[in-house]
C-alpha positions in Angstrom: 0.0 0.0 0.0 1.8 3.4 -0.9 0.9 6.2 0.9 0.7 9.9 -0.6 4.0 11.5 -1.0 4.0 15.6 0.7 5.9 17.9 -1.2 7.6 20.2 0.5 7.6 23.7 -0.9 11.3 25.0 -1.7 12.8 27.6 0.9 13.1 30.1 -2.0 9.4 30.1 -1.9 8.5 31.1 1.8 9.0 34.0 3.3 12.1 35.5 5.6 10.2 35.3 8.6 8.9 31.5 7.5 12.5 30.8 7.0 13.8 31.6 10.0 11.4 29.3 12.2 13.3 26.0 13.2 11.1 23.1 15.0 13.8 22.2 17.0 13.8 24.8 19.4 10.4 24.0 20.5 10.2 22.6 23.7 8.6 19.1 22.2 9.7 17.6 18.7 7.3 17.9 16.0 6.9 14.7 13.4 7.9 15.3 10.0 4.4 15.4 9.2 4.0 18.3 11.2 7.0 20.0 10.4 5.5 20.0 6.6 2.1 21.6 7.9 3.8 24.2 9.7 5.7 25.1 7.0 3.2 25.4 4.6 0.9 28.1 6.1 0.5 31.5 4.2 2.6 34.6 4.5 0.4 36.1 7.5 -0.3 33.2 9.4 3.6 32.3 9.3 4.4 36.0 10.4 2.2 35.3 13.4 3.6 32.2 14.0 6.8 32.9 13.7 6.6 35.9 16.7 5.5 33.2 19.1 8.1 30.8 18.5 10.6 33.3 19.2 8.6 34.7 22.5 8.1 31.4 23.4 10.2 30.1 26.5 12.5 26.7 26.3 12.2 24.7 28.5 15.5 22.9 30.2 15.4 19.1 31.3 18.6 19.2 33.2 18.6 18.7 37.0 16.6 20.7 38.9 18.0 23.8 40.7 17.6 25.2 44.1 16.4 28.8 43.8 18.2 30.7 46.4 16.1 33.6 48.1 16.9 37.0 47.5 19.8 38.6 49.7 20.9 35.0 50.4 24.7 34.0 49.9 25.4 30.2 48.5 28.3 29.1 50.2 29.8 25.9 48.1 30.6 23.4 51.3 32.9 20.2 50.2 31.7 17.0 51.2 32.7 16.1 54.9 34.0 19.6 55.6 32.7 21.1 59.0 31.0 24.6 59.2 32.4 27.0 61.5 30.0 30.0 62.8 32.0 32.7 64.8 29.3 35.1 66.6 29.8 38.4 68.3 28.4 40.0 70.8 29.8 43.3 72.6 30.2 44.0 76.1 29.6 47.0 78.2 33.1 47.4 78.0 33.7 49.7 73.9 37.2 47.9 74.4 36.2 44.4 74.4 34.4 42.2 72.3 33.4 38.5 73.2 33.5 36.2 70.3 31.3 32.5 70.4 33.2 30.2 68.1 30.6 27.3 68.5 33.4 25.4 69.8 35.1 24.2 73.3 37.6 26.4 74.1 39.2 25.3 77.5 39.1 21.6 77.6 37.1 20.1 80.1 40.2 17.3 81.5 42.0 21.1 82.8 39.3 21.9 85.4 39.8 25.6 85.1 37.0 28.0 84.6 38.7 30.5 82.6 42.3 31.6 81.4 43.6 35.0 81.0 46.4 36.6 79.0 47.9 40.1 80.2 50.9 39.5 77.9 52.9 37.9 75.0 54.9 35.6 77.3 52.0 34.4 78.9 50.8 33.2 76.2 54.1 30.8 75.4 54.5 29.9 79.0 53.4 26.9 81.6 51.1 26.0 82.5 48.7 27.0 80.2 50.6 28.2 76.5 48.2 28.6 73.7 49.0 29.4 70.0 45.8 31.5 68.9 46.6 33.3 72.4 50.0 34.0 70.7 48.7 34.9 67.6 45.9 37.2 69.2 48.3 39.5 71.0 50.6 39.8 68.3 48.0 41.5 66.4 48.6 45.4 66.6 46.2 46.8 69.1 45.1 43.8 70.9 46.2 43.9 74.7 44.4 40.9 76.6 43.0 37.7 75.7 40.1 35.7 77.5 39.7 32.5 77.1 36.0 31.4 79.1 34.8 27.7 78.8 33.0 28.3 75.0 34.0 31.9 74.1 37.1 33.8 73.9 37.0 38.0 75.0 39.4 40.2 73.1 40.8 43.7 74.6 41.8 46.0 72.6 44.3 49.5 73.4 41.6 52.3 73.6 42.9 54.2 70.6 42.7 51.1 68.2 39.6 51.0 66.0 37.8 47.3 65.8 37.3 47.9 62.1 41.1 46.8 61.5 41.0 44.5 64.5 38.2 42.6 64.3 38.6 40.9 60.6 42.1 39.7 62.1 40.5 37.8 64.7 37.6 35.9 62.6 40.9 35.0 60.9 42.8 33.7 63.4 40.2 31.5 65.3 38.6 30.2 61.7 42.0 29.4 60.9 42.5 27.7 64.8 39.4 25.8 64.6 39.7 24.8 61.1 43.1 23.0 61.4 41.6 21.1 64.6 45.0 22.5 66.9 44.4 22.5 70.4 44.0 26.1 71.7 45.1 26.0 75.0 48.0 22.8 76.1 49.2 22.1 79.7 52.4 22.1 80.4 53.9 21.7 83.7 55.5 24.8 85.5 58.5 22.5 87.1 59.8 21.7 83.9 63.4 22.2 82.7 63.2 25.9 81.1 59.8 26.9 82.5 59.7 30.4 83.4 58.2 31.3 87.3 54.6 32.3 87.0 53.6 30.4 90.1 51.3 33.6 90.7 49.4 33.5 87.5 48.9 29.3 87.7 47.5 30.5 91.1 45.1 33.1 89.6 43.6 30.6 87.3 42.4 28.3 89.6 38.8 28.0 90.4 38.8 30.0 93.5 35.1 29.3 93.8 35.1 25.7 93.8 34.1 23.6 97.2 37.1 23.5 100.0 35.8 21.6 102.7 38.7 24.0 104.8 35.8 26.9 104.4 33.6 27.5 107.4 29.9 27.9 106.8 30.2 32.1 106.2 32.6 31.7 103.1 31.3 28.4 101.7 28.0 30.5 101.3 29.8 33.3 99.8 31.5 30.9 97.2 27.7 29.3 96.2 26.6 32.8 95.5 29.0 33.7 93.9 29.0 30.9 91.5 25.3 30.4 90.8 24.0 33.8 90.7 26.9 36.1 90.0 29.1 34.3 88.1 26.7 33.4 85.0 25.9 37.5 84.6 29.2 38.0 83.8 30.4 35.4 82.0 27.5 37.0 79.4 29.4 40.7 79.9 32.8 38.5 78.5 34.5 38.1 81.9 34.7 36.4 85.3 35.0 36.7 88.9 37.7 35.3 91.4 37.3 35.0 94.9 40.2 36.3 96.9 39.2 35.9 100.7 36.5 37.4 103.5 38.1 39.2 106.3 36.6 41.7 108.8 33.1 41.3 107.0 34.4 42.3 103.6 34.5 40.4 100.2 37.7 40.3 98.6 37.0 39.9 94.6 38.7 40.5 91.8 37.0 40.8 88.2 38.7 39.1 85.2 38.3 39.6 81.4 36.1 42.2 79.6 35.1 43.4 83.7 38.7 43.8 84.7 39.1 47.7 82.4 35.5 48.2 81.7 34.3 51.4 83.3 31.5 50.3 85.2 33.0 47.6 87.2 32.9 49.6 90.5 29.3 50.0 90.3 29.1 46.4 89.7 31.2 45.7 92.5 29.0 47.8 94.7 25.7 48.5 93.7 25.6 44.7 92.2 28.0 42.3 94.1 27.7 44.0 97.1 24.0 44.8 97.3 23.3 40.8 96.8 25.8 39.2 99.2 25.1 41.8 102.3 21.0 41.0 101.6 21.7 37.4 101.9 24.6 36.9 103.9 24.2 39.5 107.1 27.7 39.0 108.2 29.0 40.7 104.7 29.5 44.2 105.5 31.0 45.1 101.7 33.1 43.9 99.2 36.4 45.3 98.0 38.3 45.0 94.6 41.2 43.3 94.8 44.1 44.6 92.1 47.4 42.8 91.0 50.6 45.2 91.6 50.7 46.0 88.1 47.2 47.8 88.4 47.9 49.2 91.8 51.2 51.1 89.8 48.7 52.2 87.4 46.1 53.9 89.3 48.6 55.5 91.4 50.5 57.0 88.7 46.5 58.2 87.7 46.5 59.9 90.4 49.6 61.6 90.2 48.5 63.3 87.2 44.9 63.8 88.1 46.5 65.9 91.0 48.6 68.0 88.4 45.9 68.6 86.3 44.0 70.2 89.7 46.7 72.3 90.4 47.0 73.7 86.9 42.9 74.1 86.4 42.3 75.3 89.5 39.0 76.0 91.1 37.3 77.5 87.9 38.1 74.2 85.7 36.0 72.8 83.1 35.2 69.2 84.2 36.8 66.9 82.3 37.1 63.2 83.4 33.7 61.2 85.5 34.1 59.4 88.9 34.9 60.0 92.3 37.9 62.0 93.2 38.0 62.7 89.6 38.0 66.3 88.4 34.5 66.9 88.3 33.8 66.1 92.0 36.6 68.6 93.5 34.8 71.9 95.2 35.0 74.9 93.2 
């Protein structure tokens, strides 16, 4: 059985716009058959047809893709590779930011509850070096480094700016956490070439853990001051140490992002104090206790505070906040 044969018009025959149409870029293939209808339709109906094939979307039968939302960043993640989140938070000290890495950061076997850094060879030193300390204070600006059980506080030099600090330190813990190196190692302080800081091993001990040696007055102290002192300021970026009761007073000392903040005596005082003399009735106040360093510091303060009185006298502007300052002196 034969079956009748179409002729196909020749291309010279049809118009430009008719010539230009090509099944194939139609989403679905056409039969020959088809192809030969299409082909032969007038001049205006191929005109028509030929602006809808070209307006007409193709459609793509690869894999599907994942449509990102808008103001969303795609970050390509190999296979196996671990995510690292570094989050901020500030403190109410402007020097000193607290950074969450999402990570341990003192390991659990050393028992302490923090570890602070007041200087380069601290950091290189028994009994507690640590690289990324190291690598922190070598970065211009940078003049303390806390390490808390999961976040580490960073101090800065009040005339750095944390827009040239802060990238620096995303890059150094990233880079710490990445490579899976232990941030802080133990090493013992008797060891052959160990440097004498007996007094800062003794500072990092947890001086509010339980000594049955304590009589009733100070192990109640000590439970205060771990469960509803302590937490508030580990969120500020710091600690607190306990350094003795004697004659009714509280000897503490604050560590980390507390230690320079300006607030810290009211904290001491209107805070610490307020709580342990409302509980405890034989707490008459609390003092801050300062390492000699600080002691040098504040005197020298005061040396130049007292200058600046005698050169102002009475009529001064005020100039600097706080008691004994400048702006409380008589006119």
């Amino acid at each position: 059985m034969s079956y009748p044969r179409l002729v196909r018009p020749a291309a010279s025959l049809l118009p430009a716009n008719t010539r230009r149409i090509r099944p194939e870029r139609c989403c679905r293939q056409l039969s020959p058959a088809a192809t030969t209808v299409r082909n032969a339709h007038t001049s205006a109906g191929a005109r028509s047809l030929g602006r809808a094939a070209q307006s007409r979307p193709t459609l793509s039968y690869s894999s599907p893709q994942v449509i990102q939302p808008l103001g969303a960043v795609s970050v390509s993640i190999p296979r196996g590779a671990r995510s690292i989140f570094i989050q901020t938070e500030s403190t109410p000290n402007p020097d000193a930011l607290k950074f969450l890495p999402n990570h341990r950061v003192i390991p659990p076997e050393l028992g302490l509850p923090f570890i602070e850094y007041m200087n380069a060879r601290s950091t290189i030193s028994p009994p507690h070096p640590s690289p990324l300390a190291a690598q922190l204070m070598n970065t211009d600006g940078v003049t303390s480094v806390f390490y808390g059980a999961d976040f580490i506080t960073v101090t800065k030099a009040p005339d750095a700016n944390w827009v040239h600090i802060r990238p620096e330190i995303y890059s150094l813990i990233i880079e710490a956490i990445s490579s899976d190196q232990k941030i802080v190692t133990a090493k013992d302080p008797a060891a052959p070439g160990s440097a004498d800081v007996s007094g800062e091993a003794a500072a990092e001990r947890d001086s509010l853990a339980y000594d049955e040696n304590d009589d009733e007055v100070v192990g109640m102290i000590k439970e205060l001051l771990e469960t509803r002192i302590r937490p508030a300021i580990q969120e500020d970026g710091g600690d607190i140490e306990f350094r003795g009761f004697k004659d009714g007073f509280v000897n503490l000392k604050l560590r980390g992002a507390c230690r320079t903040c300006d607030s810290s005596t009211v904290t001491l005082k209107n805070g610490i104090e307020g709580m342990l003399m409302h509980y405890i009735e034989e707490v008459k106040g609390v003092n801050q206790v300062m390492d000699e360093e600080e002691e040098i510091a504040l005197k020298e303060f005061a040396r130049f505070e007292e200058k600046l009185r005698e050169q102002k006298g009475p009529d001064a502007a005020p100039t600097t906040p706080g008691k004994g300052s400048l702006d409380s002196v008589p006119g």
